[in-house]
N, C-alpha and C positions, 0 to 999 in steps of 0.2 A: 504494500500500500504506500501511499504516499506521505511524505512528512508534513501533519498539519501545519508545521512553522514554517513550509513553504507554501500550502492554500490559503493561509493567512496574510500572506505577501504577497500574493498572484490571485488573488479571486479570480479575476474576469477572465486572464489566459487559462486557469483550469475547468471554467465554466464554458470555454470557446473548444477546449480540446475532448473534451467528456462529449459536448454535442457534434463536434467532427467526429468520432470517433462510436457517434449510434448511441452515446447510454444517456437514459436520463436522469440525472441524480440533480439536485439544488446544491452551487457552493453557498449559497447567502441561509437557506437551513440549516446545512452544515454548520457555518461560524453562529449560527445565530446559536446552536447546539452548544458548541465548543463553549461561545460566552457565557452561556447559562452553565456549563460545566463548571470550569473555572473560577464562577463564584462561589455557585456552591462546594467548591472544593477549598477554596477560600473560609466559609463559615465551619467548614469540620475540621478542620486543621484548626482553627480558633477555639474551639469549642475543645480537643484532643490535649491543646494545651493546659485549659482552666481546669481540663480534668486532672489531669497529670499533676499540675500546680496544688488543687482539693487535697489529692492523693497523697501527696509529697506532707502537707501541712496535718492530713491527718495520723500521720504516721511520726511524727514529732511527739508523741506519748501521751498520756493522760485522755481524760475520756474528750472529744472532741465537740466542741458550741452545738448547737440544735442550730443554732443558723447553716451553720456549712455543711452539715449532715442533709439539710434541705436544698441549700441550693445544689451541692455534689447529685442529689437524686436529679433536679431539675435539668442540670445540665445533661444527666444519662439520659434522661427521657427526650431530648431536644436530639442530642446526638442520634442516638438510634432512631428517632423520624428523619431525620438529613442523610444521613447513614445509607437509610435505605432509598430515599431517594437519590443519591447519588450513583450507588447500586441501579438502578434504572436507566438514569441518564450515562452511563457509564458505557452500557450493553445499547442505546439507541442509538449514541455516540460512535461506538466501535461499526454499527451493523453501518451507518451512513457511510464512516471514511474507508471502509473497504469498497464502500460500490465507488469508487471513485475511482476510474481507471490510470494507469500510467501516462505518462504526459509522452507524447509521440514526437521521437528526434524530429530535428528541424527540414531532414530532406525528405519526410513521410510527404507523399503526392497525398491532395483531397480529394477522393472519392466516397460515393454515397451507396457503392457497391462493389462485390470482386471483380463484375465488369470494368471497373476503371483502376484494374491493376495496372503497373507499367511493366512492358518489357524491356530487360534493357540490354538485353541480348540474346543473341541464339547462336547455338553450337551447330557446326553439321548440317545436313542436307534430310530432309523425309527420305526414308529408303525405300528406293525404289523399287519394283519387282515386275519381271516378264508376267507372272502369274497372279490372279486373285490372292493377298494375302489371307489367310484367315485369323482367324481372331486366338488368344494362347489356350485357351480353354477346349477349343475346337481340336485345337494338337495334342495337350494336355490328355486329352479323356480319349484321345483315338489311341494316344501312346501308352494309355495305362497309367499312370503321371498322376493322377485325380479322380477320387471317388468321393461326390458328392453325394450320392446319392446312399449310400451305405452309413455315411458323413450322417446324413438327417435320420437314419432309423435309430444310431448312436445317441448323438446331440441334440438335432434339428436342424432347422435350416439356417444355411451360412456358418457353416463347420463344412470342412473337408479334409479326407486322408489324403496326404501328400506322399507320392511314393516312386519307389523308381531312382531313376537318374534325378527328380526333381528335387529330391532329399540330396543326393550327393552333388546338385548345382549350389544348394541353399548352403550347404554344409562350406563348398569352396569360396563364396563370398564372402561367409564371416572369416575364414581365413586370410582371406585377401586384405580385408579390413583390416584385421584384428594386429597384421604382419605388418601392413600399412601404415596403420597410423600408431605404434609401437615403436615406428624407426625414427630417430631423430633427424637425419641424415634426407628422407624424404618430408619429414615437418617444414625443414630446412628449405628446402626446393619448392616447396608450396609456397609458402613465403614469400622466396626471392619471388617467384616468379608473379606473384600479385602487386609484387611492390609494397610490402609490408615491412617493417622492424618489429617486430614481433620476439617474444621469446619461441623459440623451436622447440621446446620441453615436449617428448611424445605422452601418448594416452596414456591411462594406467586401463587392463582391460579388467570391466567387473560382474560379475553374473550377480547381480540387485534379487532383492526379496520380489516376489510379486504381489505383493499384498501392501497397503498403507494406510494406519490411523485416520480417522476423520478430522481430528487437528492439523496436523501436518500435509494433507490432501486441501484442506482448506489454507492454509498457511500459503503451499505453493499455486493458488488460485487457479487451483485446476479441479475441484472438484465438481466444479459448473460444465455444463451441461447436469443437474444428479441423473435423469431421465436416459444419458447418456452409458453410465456407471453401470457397474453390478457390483450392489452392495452384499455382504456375506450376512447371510440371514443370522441371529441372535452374538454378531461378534460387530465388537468396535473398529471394524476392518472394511478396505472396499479390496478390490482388484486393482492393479495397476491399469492405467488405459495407455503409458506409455513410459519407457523404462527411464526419462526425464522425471518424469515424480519421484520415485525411489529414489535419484542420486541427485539429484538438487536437494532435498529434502536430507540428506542423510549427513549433513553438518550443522543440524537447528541446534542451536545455542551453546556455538562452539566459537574458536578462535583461533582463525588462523595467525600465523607470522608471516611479515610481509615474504623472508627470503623463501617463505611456501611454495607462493601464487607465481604463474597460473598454477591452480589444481586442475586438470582434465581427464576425463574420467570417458571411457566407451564401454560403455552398457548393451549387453544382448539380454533381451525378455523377450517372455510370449506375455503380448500385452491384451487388453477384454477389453469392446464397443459394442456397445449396442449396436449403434448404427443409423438408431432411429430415423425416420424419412427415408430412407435406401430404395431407389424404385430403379426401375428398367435394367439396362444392363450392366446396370453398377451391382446388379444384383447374380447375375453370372460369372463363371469361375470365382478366382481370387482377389478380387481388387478388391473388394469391401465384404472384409468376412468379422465376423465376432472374438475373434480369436486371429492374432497373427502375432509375427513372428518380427523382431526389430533391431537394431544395430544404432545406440544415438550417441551422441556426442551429448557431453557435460560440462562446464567450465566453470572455477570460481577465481576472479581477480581483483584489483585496484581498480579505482576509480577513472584513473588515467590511461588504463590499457585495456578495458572494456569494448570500445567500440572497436579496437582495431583487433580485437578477439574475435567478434562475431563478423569481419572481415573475413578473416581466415576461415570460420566456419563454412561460410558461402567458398570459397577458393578450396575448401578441400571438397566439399558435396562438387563444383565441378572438374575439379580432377580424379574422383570415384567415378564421374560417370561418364568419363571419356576413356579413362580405363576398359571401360567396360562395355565403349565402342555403340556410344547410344546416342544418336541426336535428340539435342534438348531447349530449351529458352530458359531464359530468368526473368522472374518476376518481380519487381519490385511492389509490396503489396500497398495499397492505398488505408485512407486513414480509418476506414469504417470493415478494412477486413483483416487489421494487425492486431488485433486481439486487444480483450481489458490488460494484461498485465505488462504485456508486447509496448517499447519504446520501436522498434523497428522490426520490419520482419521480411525477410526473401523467400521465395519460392521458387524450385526448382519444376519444372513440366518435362516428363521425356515423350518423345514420339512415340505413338502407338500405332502402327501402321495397321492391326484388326480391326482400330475403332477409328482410323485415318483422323488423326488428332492427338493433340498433346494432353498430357494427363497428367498432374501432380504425383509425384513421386518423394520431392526432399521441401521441409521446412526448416527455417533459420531463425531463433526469436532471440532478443538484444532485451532482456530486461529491466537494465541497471542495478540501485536495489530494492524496485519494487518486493519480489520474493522474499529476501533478504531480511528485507524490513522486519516483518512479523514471523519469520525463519528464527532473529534474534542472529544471524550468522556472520562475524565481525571478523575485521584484521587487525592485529596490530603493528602500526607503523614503525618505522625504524625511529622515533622521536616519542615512540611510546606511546602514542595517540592511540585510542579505537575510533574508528569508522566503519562503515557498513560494508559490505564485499559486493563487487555486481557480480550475475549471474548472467551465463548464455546456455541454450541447447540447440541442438541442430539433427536433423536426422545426418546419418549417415547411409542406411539404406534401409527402409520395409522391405521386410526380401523378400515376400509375397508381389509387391509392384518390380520389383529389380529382376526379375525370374521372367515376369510380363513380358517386361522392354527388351530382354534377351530373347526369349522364345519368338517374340512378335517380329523384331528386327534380324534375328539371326535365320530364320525359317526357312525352308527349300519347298519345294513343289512338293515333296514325296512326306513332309512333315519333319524333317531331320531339322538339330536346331546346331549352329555352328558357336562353338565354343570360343567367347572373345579371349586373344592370348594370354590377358594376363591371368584369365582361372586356368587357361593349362595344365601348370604346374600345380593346381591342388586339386586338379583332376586326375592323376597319375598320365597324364600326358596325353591324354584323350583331346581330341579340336571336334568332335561331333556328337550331340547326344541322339 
């Protein structure tokens, strides 16, 4: 969330960026909250005193005046009505300045929808084909690849067995990742090559809990959409919906040292969606399933190497996915589709030659310390100082869409899918599935 001693400074900019940004929330209810807080937080602290003071003078020996026997009651009695009112104003307080979203970097384009995202590049050319492409589901379930359908007498719908070569594709990407972004020496050459001064520090790789508290879920303001969620019925627990929850989260009310940072972290979960609203062919094979399978990126740093963090996020999502021999675009997302806790956000789309269009595949979110904030997650400065730590994630790949863009783009007439080089090698040297 945001720091009220900067809503209080900024009314109108954070009431101009909440309505760019789609939410409706009142700054001037807010402060109007906040002042009415503050007083009354004012009258119980005055009141904590005289009690303290009563306390103090009754305790001086002998049997104590009937006057101050009386007032000591009066003041208890006064206290505990403020008390509880404060307690109220306290929780109406907290529930306003969280609907308040992050205030959106200064090169967020205004749009009033995802249609006025901006592209601000494309990779590659649509791949071409002498023959009707088909769609990877189509090859998928011809190959044996994919049983959906055995999938729903198990789970239901939108669950599928993955099997086959399709398992030992999924299997050689998070390798390729995991060996990728691991090496310093390649962190290094991303870098250079975006034109970043960046630390090169590689991942640390972590297989996260798949489960998270409802504090901590709400903490890293992602437990919104709930309708979206699946909560574990009689436990304080949901599902992960994305292995960013788990490792953002998993430094709440900690402290790092500055010569820490960055901390980056690559996460593989099987994460849960509902999905809700899912209709047409988003509802065929894998691209929107209840259950899939993830590779993200995590990062915690300073203040001052924040944005050129989530720089590199975007520079490695497209050197993964040239690796991997996929034409793509970037999208710079506009102000009403970077999300509430999102300061900036990119999107990656690769070519899907089945559905002859580009289809999101990688997102990049620049939080600062919105998370943070109510994370409780600090650094301590080389000057001894604490400050807040910013936060980035980023996919690295849904290997459920990554598997797509391979099978769709690498595809032959006969349904063979041609193996990009660099999983070769964690294919036992196989170039065809």
């Amino acid at each position: 969330m945001l720091d009220i001693r900067f809503i209080r400074e900024n009314p109108e900019l954070v009431q101009q960026n909440a309505t760019n940004k789609g939410y409706k929330v009142s700054i001037s209810q807010l402060l109007s909250l906040d002042s009415s807080r503050r007083e009354l937080l004012g009258q119980v602290e005055t009141l904590r005193a005289q009690r303290n003071d009563i306390s103090s003078r009754m305790k001086g020996g002998g049997v104590p005046p009937a006057e101050l026997i009386v007032e000591g009651k009066a003041i208890k009695e006064q206290l505990m009505e403020l008390e509880a009112r404060l307690k109220q104003i306290d929780a109406d307080f907290e529930i306003m300045l969280k609907a308040v979203p992050n205030m959106a970097d200064s090169d967020v384009p205004f749009g009033a929808s995802d249609e006025e995202n901006v592209v601000v590049k494309t990779y590659g050319t649509p791949t071409e084909f002498t023959f009707a492409p088909k769609n990877h589901y189509e090859i998928a379930e011809a190959r044996g690849w994919l049983d959906k359908e055995r999938a729903a007498k198990v789970a239901g719908s939108r669950f599928a067995y993955i099997k086959g070569d399709l398992v030992l594709l999924q299997m050689a990407i998070v390798q390729f990742v995991m060996t990728t972004l691991s090496n310093e020496r390649v962190i290094k050459s991303i870098a250079d090559e975006a034109g970043l001064e960046v630390s090169v520090k590689p991942f640390t790789p972590i297989l996260p809990p798949l489960m998270i508290r409802t504090d901590l879920y709400d903490a890293m303001d992602r437990l919104e959409p709930q309708d979206d969620r699946y909560k574990i019925e009689g436990e304080d627990l949901w599902l992960q919906g994305s292995a960013e929850h788990v490792l953002g989260s998993m430094h709440a009310n900690e402290i790092f040292n500055e010569s820490e940072l960055p901390v980056r972290y690559l996460g593989y979960a099987t994460s849960f969606r509902r999905e809700a609203g899912t209709y047409g062919k988003d509802m065929e094979g894998i691209l929107r399933m209840h259950q899939f399978d993830k590779l993200e990126m995590e990062s915690f740093s300073t203040h001052e190497t924040s944005r050129d963090e989530h720089l590199l996020f975007v520079a490695i999502q497209e050197y993964l996915l040239q690796q991997l021999e996929v034409p793509y675009q970037v999208l710079q997302k506009c102000s009403v589709d970077i999300g509430k806790p999102n300061a900036r956000g990119v999107d990656m789309e690769a070519w899907l030659p089945g559905q002859n269009k580009y289809r999101e595949t990688h997102t990049a979110d620049y939080m600062t310390d919105y998370q943070s904030r109510r994370l409780n997650t600090r650094v301590r400065r080389e000057d001894g100082e604490l400050e807040l730590v910013h936060t980035n994630d980023a996919t690295a790949f849904a290997l459920g869409r990554a598997m797509i863009a391979i099978i769709e783009n690498g595809q032959d007439e006969k349904g063979n899918v041609r193996v990009p080089a660099a999983l070769v090698p964690y294919l036992g040297g196989r170039t065809v599935l």
